[in-house]
C-alpha positions as CSV (number, residue, x, y, z in Angstrom):
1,X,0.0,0.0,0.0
2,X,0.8,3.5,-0.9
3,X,0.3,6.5,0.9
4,X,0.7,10.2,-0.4
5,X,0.4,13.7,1.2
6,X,1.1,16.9,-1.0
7,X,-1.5,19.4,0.1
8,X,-2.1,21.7,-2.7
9,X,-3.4,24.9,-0.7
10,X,-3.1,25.7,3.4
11,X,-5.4,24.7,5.8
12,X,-7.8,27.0,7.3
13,X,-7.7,27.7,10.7
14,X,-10.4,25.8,12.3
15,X,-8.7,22.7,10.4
16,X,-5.4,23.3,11.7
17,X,-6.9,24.0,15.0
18,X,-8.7,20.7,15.2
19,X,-5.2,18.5,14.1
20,X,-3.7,20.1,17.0
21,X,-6.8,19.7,19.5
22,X,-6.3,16.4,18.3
23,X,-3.1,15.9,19.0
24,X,-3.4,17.9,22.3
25,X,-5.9,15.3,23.1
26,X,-3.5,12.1,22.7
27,X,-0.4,13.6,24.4
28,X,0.5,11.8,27.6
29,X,0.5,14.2,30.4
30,X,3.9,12.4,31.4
31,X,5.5,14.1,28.1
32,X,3.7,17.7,28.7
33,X,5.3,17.4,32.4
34,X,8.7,16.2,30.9
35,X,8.6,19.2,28.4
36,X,7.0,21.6,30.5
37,X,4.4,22.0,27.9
38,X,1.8,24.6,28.7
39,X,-1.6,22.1,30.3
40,X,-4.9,21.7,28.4
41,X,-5.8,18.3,28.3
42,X,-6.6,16.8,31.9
43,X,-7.0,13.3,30.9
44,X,-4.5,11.4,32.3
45,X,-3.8,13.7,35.1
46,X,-6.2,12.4,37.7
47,X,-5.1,8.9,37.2
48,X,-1.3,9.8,37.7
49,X,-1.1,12.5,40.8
50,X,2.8,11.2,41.1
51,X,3.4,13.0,37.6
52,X,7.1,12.2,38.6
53,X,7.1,8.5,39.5
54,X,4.8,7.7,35.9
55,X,7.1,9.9,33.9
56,X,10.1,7.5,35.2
57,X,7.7,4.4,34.8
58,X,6.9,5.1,30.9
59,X,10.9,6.6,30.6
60,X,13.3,4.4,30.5
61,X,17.0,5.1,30.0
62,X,18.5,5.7,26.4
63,X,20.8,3.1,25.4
64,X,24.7,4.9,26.4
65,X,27.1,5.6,24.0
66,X,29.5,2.5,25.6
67,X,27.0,0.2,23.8
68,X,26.0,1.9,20.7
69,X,29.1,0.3,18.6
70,X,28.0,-3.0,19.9
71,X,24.7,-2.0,19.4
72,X,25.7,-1.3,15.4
73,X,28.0,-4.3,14.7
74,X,24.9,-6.4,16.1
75,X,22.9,-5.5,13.1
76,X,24.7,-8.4,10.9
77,X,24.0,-10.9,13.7
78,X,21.6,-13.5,13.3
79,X,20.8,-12.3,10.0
80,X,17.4,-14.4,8.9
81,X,17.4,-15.2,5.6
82,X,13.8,-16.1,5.9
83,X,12.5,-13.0,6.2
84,X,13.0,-9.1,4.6
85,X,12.9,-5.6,6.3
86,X,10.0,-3.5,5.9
87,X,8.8,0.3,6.6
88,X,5.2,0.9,8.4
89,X,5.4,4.7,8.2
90,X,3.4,7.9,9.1
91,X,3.2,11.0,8.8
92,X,2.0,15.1,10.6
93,X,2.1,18.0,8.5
94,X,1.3,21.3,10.8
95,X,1.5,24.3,7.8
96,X,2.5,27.6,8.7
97,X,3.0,29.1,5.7
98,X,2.7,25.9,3.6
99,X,5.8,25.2,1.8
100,X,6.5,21.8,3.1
101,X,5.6,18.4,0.9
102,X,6.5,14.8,1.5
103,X,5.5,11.3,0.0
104,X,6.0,7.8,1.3
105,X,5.8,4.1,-0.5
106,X,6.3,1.5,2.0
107,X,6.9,-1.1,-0.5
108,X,9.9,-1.0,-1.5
109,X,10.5,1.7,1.5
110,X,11.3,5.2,0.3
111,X,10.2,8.5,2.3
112,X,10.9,12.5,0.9
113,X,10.5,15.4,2.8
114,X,11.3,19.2,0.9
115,X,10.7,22.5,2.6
116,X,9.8,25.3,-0.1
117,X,12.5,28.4,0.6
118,X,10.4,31.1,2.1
119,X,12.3,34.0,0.9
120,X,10.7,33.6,-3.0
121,X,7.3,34.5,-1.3
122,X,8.7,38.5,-1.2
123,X,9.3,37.8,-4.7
124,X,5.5,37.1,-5.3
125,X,6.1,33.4,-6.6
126,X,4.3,29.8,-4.5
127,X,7.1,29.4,-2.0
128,X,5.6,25.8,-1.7
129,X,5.2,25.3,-5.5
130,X,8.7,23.9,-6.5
131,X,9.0,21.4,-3.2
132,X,5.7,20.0,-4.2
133,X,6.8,19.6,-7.5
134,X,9.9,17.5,-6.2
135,X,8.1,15.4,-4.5
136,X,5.0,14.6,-7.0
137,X,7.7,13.9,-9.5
138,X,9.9,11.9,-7.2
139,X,6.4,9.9,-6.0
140,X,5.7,9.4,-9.0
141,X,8.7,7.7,-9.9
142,X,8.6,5.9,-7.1
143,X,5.6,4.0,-7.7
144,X,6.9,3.0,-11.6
145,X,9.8,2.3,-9.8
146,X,8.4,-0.5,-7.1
147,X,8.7,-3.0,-6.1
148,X,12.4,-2.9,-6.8
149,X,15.1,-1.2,-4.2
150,X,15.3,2.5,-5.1
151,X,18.5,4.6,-5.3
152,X,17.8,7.6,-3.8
153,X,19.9,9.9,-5.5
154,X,18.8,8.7,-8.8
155,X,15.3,9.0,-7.4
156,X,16.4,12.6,-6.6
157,X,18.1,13.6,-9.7
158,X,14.9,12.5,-11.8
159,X,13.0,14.5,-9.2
160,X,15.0,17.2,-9.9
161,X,15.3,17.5,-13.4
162,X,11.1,16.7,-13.6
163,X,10.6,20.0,-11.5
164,X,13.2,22.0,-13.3
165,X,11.6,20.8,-16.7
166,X,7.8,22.4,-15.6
167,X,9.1,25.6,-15.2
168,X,8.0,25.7,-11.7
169,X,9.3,28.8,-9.5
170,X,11.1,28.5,-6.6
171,X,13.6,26.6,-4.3
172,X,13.2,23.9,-2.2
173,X,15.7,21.7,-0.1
174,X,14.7,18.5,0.0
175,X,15.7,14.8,2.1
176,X,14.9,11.4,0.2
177,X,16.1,8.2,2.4
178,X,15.2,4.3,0.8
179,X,15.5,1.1,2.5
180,X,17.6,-1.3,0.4
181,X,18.1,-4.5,2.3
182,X,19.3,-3.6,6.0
183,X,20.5,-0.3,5.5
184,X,18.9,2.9,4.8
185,X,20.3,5.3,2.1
186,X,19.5,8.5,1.8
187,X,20.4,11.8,-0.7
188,X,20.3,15.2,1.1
189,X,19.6,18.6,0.1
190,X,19.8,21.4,2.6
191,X,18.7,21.2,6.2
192,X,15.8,18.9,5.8
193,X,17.1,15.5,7.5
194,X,16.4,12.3,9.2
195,X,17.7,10.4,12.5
196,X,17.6,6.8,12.8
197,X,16.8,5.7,16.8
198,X,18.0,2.9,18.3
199,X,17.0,1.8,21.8
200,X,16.1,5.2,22.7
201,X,19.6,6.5,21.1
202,X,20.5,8.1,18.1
203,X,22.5,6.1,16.0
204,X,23.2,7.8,13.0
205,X,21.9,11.5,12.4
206,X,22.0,13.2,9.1
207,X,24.4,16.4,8.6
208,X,22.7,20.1,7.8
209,X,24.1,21.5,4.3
210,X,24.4,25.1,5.0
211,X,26.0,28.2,3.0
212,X,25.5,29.9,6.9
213,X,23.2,30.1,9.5
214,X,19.2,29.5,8.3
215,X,20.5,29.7,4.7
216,X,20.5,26.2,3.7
217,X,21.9,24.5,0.1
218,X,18.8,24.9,-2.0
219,X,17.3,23.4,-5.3
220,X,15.6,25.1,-7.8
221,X,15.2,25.4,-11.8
222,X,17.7,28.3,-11.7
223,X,19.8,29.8,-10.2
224,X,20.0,27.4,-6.5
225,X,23.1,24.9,-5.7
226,X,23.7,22.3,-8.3
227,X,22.2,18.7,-7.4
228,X,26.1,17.1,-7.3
229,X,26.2,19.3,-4.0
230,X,23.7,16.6,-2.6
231,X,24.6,14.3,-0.1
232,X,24.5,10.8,-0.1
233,X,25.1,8.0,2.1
234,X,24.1,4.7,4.1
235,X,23.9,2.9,7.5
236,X,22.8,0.0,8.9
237,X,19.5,-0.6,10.3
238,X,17.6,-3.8,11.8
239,X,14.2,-4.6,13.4
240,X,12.7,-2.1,15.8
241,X,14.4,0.8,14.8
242,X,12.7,4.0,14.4
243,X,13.5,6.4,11.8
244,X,12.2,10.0,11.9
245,X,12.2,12.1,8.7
246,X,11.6,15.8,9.1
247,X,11.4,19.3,7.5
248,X,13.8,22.1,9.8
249,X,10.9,23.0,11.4
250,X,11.1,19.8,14.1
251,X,15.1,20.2,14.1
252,X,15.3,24.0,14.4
253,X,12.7,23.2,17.6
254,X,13.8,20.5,19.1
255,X,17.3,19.3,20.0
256,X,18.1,15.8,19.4
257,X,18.1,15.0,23.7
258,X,15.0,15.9,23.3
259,X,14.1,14.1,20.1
260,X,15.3,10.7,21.9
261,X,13.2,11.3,24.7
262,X,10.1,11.8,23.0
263,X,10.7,8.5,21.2
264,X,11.6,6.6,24.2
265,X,8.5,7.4,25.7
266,X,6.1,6.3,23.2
267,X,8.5,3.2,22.5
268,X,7.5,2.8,26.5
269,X,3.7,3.6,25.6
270,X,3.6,1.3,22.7
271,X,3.0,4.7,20.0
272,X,1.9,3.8,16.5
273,X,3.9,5.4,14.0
274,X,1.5,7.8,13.5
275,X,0.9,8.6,16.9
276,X,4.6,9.2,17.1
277,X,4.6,11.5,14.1
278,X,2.1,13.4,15.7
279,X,3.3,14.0,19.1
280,X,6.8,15.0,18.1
281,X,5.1,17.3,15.7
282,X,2.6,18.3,18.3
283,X,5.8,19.2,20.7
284,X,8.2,20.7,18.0
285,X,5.1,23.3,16.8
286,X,4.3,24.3,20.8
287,X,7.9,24.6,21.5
288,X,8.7,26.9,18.0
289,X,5.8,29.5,20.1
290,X,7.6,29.4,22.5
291,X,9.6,33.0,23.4
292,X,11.4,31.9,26.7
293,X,12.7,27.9,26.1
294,X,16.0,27.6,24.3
295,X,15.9,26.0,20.8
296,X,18.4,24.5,18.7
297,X,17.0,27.8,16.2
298,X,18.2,30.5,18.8
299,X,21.0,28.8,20.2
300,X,22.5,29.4,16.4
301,X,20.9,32.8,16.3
302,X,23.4,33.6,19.7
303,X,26.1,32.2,18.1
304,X,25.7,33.6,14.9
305,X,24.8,37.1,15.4
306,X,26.7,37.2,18.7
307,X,23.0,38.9,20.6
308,X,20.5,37.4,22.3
309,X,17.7,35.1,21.6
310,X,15.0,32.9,23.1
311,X,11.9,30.7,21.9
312,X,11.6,28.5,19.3
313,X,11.3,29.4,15.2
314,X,7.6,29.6,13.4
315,X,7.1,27.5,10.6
316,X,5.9,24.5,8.7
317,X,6.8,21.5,10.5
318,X,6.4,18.0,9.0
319,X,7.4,14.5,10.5
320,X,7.6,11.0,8.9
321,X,8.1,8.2,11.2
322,X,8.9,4.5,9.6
323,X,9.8,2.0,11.9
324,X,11.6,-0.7,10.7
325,X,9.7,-4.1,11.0
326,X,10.5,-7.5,9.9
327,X,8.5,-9.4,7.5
328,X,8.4,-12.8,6.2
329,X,10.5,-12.5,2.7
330,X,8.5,-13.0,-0.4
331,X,10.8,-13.5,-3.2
332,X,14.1,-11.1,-4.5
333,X,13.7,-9.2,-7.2
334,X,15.9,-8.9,-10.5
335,X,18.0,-5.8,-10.2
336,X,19.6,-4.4,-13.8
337,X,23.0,-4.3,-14.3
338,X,23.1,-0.7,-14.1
339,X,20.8,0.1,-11.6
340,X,22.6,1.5,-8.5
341,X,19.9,0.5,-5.5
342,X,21.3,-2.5,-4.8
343,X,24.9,-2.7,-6.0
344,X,27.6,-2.2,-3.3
345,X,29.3,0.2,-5.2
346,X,26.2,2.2,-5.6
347,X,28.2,5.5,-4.2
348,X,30.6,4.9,-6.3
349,X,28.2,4.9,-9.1
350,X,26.5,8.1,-7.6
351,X,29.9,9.4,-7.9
352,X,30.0,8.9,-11.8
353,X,26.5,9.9,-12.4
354,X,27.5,13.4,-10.6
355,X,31.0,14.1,-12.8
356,X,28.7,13.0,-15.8
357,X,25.7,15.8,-14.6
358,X,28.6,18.1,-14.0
359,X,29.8,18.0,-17.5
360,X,26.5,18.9,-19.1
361,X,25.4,21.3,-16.7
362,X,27.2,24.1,-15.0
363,X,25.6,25.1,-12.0
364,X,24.7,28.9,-11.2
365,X,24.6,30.8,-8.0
366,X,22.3,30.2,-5.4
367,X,20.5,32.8,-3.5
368,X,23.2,32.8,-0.7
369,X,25.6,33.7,-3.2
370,X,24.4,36.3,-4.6
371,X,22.5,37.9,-1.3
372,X,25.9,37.7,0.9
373,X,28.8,37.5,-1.5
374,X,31.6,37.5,1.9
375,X,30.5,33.7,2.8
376,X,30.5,32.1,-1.0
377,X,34.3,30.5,-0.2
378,X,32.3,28.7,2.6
379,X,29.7,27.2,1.4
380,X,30.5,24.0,2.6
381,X,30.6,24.4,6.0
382,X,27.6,22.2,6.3
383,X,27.7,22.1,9.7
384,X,26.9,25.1,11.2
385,X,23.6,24.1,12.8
386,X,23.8,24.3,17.0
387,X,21.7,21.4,17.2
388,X,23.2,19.3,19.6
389,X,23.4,15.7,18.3
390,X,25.7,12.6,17.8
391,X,27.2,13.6,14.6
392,X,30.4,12.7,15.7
393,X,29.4,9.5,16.8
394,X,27.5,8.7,13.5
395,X,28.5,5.1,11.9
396,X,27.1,5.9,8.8
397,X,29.0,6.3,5.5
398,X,28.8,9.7,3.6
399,X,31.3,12.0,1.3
């Protein structure tokens, strides 16, 4: 089964009000406590008066970074040939000005996420229109594509060159990540990322592309960051981990401590993926209203502009959650020689596609560029972005 969100035109209000009444509704009272969310669902309250003692009942400890190696090398263990890997994704889209898109296909396991680039709206021109475009074309493709393993920056590239082909206006960044096997590949554009969970933990966490602070690598069909800039990369991945796919409006709001803790408390409280998506959207969008609580957003701001800054950011904020299931295997299908999902060399292959794109293309300036002239020899200082997280610790592969 297939499942598709691109949302053509914004919610109204009273619609947007009711996802997150919703939401309100179904978030434990342990997590509003824990984040010292503002109260106005008394639900649970009455049945928990030791808010403390059920927030460390439905909390348990992440896994520590002495046993996350172990915890990675595992992943080959007991490998059962018998059965196959799967997705069972979900997804929350909360629009404040409705740039964000995003598509899933669980079979053969591919989730993208783009967030339109705001700035085009002074210009007059859909802010949203070229992200959506990305991701209809790279849905689209997706579904001709499967069954079959998907290479997500060929998937991308195609994307790319179907959005810059409709003359669409705009700039989007976008995040594409497939599940080939027992690892997860991705192909990254911008600050739109993903961060794969294990026991409670971060495992691998993808890296911001940023020309400088909340200006991030961009595509468009002129004028943006050339598509080679994209990154690309694998890690492993094995039954029961949770991957979370988001826009920067959950990672400008919420640091990754935060991120884990969420997770581990609706791993606790036996979450659905799409009560998962929901409640760490539900939390990122209270916490970007916030004025007072620190924010992965302002703690950049500080260190950026060198002045001061509370509260969260305002903005679209979509999450995906897949978690990653095990399923008896059907049957393996024929991959073509020259089809880079499956291949082990498929980086490599990446790498060729990129010189060949080069060749035939030369790239212009982005928006960055031409707007702030002094940072264009840094452009890839991608990692800019305060959020604190285990980048260092990733085990992923990436160039």
């Amino acid at each position: 089964m297939t499942k598709m969100e691109l949302m053509p035109l914004m919610e109204g209000r009273e619609e947007i009000e009711q996802t997150l009444s919703e939401i309100d509704r179904r978030t434990p009272d342990a997590l509003r406590s824990a984040f010292r969310l503002g109260y106005r669902s008394h639900s649970s309250s009455s049945k928990y008066p030791d808010m403390d003692a059920f927030i460390a009942s439905v909390l348990p400890p992440p896994v520590s970074k002495d046993e996350i190696p172990s915890a990675r090398v595992d992943c080959f263990c007991d490998v059962n040939a018998s059965r196959a890997l799967k997705m069972d994704w979900a997804s929350c889209y909360l629009p404040h000005n409705d740039h964000d898109a995003h598509f899933g296909v669980a079979d053969p396991g591919v989730i993208g996420v783009a967030d339109g680039v705001g700035a085009y709206s002074a210009k007059g021109v859909d802010a949203g229109a070229f992200s959506r475009s990305l991701m209809a074309s790279a849905h689209q493709d997706a579904l001709e594509t499967a069954p079959r393993p998907i290479c997500p920056y060929t998937l991308l590239q195609r994307a790319y060159e179907g959005a810059a082909s409709s003359d669409v206006q705009g700039a989007s960044t976008v995040v594409l990540v497939s599940l080939v096997g027992d690892t997860l590949r991705w192909a990254n554009m911008g600050d739109s990322g993903f961060a794969v969970l294990r026991g409670g933990a971060i495992v691998h966490r993808s890296r911001p592309q940023l020309a400088r602070f909340n200006c991030p690598l961009q595509l468009a069909a002129k004028g943006a960051d050339s598509i080679t800039q994209a990154e690309v990369g694998e890690t492993p991945v094995r039954d029961g981990d949770i991957v979370v796919v988001a826009t920067d409006g959950l990672f400008d709001n919420m640091f990754d401590a935060e991120l884990e803790r969420v997770v581990r408390m609706g791993t606790a409280l036996s979450f659905s993926p799409k009560n998962m998506a929901d409640i760490i959207a539900g939390i990122a969008y209270e916490m970007s209203w916030s004025k007072d609580k620190d924010s992965p957003f302002s703690v950049g701001y500080r260190n950026y502009t060198g002045t001061q800054r509370c509260g969260g950011k305002e903005d679209d904020i979509t999450v995906v959650v897949a978690f990653i299931v095990s399923t008896p295997r059907v049957g393996v299908d024929k991959v073509e020689d020259d089809d880079a999902a499956l291949n082990s060399d498929w980086m490599d292959q990446v790498k060729r596609s990129k010189v060949a794109y080069q060749l035939k293309n030369v790239p212009g300036p982005s928006l960055a560029a031409k707007s702030d002239s002094e940072h264009s020899g840094n452009r890839r200082n991608t990692l800019q972005r305060s959020n604190s997280g285990p980048i260092s610790r990733a085990r992923g592969r990436w160039y």
